[in-house]
N, C-alpha and C positions, 0 to 999 in steps of 0.2 A: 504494500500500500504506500502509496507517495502522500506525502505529509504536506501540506500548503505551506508557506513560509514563516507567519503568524502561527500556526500548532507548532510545529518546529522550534520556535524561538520558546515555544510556551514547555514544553517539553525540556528542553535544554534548561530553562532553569528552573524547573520544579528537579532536574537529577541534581542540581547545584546542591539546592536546599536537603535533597535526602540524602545527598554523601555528606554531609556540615562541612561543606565547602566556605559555605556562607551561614550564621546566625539566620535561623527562619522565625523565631518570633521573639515578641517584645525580652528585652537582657537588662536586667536592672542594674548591670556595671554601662549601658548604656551602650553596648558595643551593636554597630552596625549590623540589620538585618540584611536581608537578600531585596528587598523594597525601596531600602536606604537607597540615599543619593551621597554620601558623606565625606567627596571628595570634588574638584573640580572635574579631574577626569572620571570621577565614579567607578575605576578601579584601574589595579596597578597596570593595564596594559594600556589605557587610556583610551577604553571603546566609547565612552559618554554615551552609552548603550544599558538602559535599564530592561534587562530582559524577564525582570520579576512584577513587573506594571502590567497588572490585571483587568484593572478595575475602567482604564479610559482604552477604547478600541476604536478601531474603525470607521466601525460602527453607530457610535453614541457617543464620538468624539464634538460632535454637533451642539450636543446639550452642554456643554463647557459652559461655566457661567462666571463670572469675575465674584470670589467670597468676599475679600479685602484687600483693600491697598495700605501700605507707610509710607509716610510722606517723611522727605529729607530736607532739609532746611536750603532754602532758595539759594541763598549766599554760602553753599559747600558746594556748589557745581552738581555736575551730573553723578552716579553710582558707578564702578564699576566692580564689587566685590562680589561676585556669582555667590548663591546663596550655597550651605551644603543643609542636608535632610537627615536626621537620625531618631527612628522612633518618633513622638509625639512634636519633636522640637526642630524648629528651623534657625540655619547661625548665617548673621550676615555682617558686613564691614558696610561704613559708611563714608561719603566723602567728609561727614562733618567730624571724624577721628574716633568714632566710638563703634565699638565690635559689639553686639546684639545675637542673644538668644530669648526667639519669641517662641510663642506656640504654632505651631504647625497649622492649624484649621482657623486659628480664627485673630492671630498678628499679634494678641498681645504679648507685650513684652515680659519675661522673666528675672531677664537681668540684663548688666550692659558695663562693658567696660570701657576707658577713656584712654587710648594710647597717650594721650598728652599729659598722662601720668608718670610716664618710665620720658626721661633724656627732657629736651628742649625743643622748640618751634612748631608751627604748624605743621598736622599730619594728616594724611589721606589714608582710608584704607583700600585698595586699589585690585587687590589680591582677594583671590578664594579662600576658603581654610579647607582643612583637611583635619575630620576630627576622627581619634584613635585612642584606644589607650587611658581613655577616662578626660582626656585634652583636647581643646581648640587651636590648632596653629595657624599661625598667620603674621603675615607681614606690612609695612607699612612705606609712606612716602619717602621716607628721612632715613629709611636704611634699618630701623629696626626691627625686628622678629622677636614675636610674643603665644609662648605657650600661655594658655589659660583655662583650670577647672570647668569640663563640660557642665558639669551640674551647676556652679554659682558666678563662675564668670572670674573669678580670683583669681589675679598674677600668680602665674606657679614658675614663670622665670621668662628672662627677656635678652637679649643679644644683639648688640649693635654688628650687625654684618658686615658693615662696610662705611666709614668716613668720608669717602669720597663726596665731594661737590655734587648736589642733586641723585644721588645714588637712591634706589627705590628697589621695592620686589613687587613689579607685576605679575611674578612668575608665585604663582599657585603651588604651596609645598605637598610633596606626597611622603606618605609615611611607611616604611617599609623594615620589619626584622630590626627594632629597637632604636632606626635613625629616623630623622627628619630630614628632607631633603628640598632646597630650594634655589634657584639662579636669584642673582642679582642681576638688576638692567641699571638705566644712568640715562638723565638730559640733558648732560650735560656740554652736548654737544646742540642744544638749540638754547644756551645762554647768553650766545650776541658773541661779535668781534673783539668785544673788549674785555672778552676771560681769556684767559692763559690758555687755550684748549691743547689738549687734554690731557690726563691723566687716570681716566678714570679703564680699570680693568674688567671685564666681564667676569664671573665665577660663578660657580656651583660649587654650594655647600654643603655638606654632611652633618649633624649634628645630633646628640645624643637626646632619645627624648625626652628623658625623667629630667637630663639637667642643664640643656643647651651646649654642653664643651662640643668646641670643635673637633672633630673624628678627623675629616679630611677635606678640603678645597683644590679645588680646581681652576687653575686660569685660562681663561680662555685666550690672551696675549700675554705675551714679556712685559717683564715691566717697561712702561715710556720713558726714555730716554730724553733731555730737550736736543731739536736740532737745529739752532737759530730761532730767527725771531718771527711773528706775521705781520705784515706791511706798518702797522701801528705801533712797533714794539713792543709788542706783548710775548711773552715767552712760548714756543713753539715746541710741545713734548708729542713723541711717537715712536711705534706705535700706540692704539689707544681703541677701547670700543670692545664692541663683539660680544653686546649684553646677551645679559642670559634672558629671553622676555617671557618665554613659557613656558608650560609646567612639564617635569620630565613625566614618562612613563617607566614604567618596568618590566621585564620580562623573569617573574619567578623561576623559569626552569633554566637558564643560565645565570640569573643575578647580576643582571646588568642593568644598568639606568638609561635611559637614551634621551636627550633635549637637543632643541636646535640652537643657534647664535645668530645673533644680529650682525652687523654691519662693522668695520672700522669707524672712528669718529675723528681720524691720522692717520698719519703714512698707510700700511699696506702690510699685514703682518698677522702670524698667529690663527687661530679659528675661527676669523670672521666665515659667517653666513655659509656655516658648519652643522650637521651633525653627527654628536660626539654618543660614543656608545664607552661608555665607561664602567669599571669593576665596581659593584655596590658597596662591597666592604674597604674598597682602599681608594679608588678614585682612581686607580691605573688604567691608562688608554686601555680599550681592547681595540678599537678603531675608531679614526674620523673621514668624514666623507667631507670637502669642501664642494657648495654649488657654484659660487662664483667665484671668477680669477680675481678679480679685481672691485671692491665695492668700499670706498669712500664717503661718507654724504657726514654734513653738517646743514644748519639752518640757511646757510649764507647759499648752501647751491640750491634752493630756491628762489633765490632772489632776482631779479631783471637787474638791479644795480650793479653795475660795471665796478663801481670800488667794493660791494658785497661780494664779488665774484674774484676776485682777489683770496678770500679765508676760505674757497674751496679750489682748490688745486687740481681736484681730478673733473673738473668740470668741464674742460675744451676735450679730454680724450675720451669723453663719454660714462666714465669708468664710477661715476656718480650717482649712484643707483637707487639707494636706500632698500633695497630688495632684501631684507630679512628672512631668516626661517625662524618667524614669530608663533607660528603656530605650533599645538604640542602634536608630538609624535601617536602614531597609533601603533599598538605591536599585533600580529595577529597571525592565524596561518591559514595560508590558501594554494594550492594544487601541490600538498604535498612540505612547501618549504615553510621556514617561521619567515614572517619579514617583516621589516617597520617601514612604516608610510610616513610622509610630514608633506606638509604644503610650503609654498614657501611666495611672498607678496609678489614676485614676478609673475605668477599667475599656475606654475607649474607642483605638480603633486609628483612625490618622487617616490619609488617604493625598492628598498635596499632587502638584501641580503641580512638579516641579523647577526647571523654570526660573523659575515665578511664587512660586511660596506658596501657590497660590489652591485651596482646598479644593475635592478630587476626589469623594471621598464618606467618611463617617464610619460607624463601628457602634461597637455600643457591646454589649460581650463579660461583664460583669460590672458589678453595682451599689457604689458605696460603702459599706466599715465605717463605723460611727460609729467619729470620730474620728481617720479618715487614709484612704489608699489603699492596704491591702496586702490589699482582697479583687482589686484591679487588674491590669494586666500590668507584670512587674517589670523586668527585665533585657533580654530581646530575644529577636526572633522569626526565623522563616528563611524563608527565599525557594528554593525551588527550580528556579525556572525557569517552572513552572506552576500552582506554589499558595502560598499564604502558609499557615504555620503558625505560632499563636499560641496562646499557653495565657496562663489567669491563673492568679493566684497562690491566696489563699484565699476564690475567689469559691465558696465554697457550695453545691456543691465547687469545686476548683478543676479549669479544664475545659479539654481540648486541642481547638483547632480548627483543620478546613481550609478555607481561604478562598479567594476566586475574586479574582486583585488587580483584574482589570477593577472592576468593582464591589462588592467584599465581599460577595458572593452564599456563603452557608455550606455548604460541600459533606458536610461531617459533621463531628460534634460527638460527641467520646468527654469524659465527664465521669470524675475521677479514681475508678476504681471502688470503692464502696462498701466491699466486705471489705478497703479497706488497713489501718484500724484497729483489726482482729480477725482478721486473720494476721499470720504471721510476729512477728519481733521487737516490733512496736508494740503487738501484742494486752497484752504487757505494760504499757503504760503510755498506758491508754483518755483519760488527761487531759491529757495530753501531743499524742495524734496531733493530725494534720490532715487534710485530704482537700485537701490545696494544691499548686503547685509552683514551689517556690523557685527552679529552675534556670534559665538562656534556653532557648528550643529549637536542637535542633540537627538535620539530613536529612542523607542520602546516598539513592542511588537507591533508593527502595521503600519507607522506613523510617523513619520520625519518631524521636526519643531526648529523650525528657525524665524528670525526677527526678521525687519525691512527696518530702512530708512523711510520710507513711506511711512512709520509710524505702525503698519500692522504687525501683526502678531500671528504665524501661521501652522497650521499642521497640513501635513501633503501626507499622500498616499505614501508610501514605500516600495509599493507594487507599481503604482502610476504614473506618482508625482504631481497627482491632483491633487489641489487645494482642495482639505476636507471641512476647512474649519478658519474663518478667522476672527480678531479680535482689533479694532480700532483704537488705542494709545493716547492718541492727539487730544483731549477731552479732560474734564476737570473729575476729581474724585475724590467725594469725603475718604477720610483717612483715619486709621483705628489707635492712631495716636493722636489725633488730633485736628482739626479745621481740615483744610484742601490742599490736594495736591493737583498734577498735572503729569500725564507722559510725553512722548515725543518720540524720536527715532530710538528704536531699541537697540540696549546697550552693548555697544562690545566689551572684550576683556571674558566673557564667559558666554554663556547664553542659558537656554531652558532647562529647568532643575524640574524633572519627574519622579514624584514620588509617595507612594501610598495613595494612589485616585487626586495626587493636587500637580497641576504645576504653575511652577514661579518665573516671574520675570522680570528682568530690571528695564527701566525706560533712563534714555538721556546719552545722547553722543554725540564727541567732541566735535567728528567732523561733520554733521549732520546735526546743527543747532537749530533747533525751532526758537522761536520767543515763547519764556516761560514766566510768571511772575508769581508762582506759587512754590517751585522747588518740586522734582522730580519724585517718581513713585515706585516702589517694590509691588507689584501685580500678584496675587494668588486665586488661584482659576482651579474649580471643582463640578461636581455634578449635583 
């Protein structure tokens, strides 16, 4: 008997739950079921694949209704802390510095920590957590990383990562066999002409989870050297760059970690817009794969200004790219071999050898913008067991696809449909929209979940790539903390959290700014 794809998926993880693979019900140490969402990638191979989501189908994905929104205060910007799910409780970061654990069904809050408690100046939470082990981790604007009591929200220890000038972790930590694992990234390369650029190193860290010490790091470049001055006299160090911007995966049967790197932000050097497959317990290469020969980019190669175009260097030889492998890796196996997938903002999805590096096949999903890679793939894609789903961001439009991982053979292709910019909330502000999507993708059986710049909110077939369901954003919303909020284009840095019949969503992105005067909203959608 041949099994649909949907029983198949449903099948696979009811075997999860009976070998205790996975926690099948409620744990009062708090420890993730097989329902749970309780990571950004939702597990160590980084499928963003809830294949224990029973309750929303294909079928009756229609009846989705909006439970409650949280509204985040006007004057902290947009969200971008993708929420994580465990048991009754949802954990989220906010832009206004404070980490939150509310209730799952219905927002209110339980408890709430204030990073602007541990170190000095304003902070952003930017980053997913990843909760384990009785702990909250998560990171922040300013470079620090803070474990925190799942039950009450209490500092149980904090670690400044990294010094560096605008040093951050966007990069969502996974937790793995007693470490904490997390890249540092850096802006410090769109600080203007008149900072010293650069200095600032890309890493991945290891860290102990009971008590933060450092286990092992990794650099992604040599230290910067200065080499002369830039046209101002400002000190000139390189190499420099090569953040860590997304969340690693891991693949438990070899023990290996795998994340991708950003860009140079100097000279020309080290693991730029890499990915690195390293030992879990020590941080020793097993291999790196480089995509591009050459990528350079700061703020100034943006610029039309002819003395702006002076602090980028590689900008007459083209070599200025800003083309990241921002997105996290997926591990998985298909016709036989293990292999990791990752997307990378050039537009291209690449799918390697796990054990080697050695490139399986490539496609190539979306062309480059002049002047960076946000028509590319941004954040991450998902794996369901049987297809890769991938979308890019403002590839013209920007388009969801599903993919065959054997060979990247295209099973179908829904591009973000045309009327988002002349429905709903966006039809108001024609100059504003986009036809992109800023969010990762996210599956459960049947049902693909990805954002739009448009403002909606979508679920697509899996089998189709029909729009089965959507939700309009643009709109005002009382809020379970208090007066109104407001959505707008939905958020990158994460995307849709499925889990136990709810899912979540953050509204507000950077490059996709609506006019807001209420402060952005956390979305939770049930039946």
């Amino acid at each position: 008997m041949r099994l649909t794809r949907r029983a198949a998926a449903l099948v696979a993880a009811a075997c999860l739950v009976v070998s205790g693979a996975v926690a099948s019900g409620p744990a009062a140490s708090g420890r993730p079921r097989a329902a749970d969402w309780p990571s950004w990638q939702k597990d160590t191979n980084g499928t963003r694949y809830n294949p224990a989501e029973r309750a929303i189908t294909p079928e009756n994905v229609g009846n989705l209704k909006l439970k409650w929104a949280f509204g985040f205060p006007k004057q902290a910007g947009a969200p971008h802390s993708q929420p994580a799910v465990v048991g009754d409780t949802i954990y989220f970061g906010g832009p206004d510095g404070i980490y939150r654990a509310a209730d799952a069904k219905t927002g209110k809050v339980k408890w709430q920590f204030n990073v602007g408690t541990v170190g000095t100046g304003q902070a952003q939470v930017r980053d997913g957590a990843a909760v384990a082990g009785g702990k909250v981790f998560f990171g922040d604007t300013r470079g620090y990383f803070f474990a925190v009591d799942q039950a009450t929200g209490k500092l149980a220890w904090s670690q400044r990562v990294d010094t560096t000038v605008s040093a951050n972790t966007t990069s969502s930590p996974i937790v793995y066999e007693g470490r904490v694992y997390v890249g540092v990234s850096s802006g410090e390369n769109i600080l203007g002409k008149d900072h010293a650029c650069c200095t600032f190193r890309g890493h991945l860290d290891a860290m102990d989870v009971n008590t933060g010490k450092l286990d092992w790091r990794y650099y992604t470049v040599p230290e910067p050297k200065q080499n002369g001055t830039w046209p101002n006299g400002q000190p000139r160090y390189e190499p420099s760059g090569a953040g860590v911007w997304s969340t690693p995966s891991i693949d438990p049967e070899t023990k290996t970690i795998y994340v991708g790197t950003g860009q140079n932000y100097t000279g020309s050097g080290g693991h730029f817009d890499s990915v690195l497959a390293l030992d879990t317990a020590t941080g020793k290469e097993r291999w790196t794969r480089k995509m591009t020969d050459v990528d350079t980019w700061r703020r100034e190669c943006n610029s039309q200004s002819p003395e702006d175009q002076k602090y980028c260097p590689n900008l007459k030889d083209g070599t200025a790219l800003d083309f990241d492998l921002g997105a996290a890796p997926n591990v998985f196996t298909a016709g036989g071999k293990r292999l990791v997938g990752i997307g990378q903002k050039v537009g291209v999805y690449h799918v390697l050898d796990a054990a080697t590096g050695d490139i399986v096949w490539q496609r190539q999903f979306s062309t480059p913008m002049p002047g960076g890679g946000l028509s590319g793939i941004q954040w991450g894609t998902s794996f369901d067991g049987q297809r890769l789903y991938i979308a890019t961001y403002m590839g013209n439009p920007g388009t969801l696809y599903a993919v065959d991982p054997v060979n990247g053979h295209v099973i179908w292709t829904t591009p973000n449909p045309s009327d988002g910019c002349t429905t709903g909330g966006a039809a108001q502000y024609p100059n504003v929209c986009k036809l992109a999507h800023p969010p990762a993708v996210s599956s459960t059986p049947g049902i693909v979940w990805e954002g739009s710049g448009d403002g909606k909110f979508r679920a697509y077939s899996s089998e189709t790539g029909k729009v089965l369901w959507a939700f309009d954003t643009i709109a005002d919303f009382p809020t379970v903390n208090g007066g109104t909020g407001r959505g707008g284009a939905l958020s990158g840095g994460g995307g849709a959290v499925i889990a136990d019949g709810m899912v979540y969503v953050l509204t507000g992105e950077m490059f996709v700014n609506y006019p807001n005067d209420k402060g952005y909203v956390l979305l939770a959608f049930g039946q």
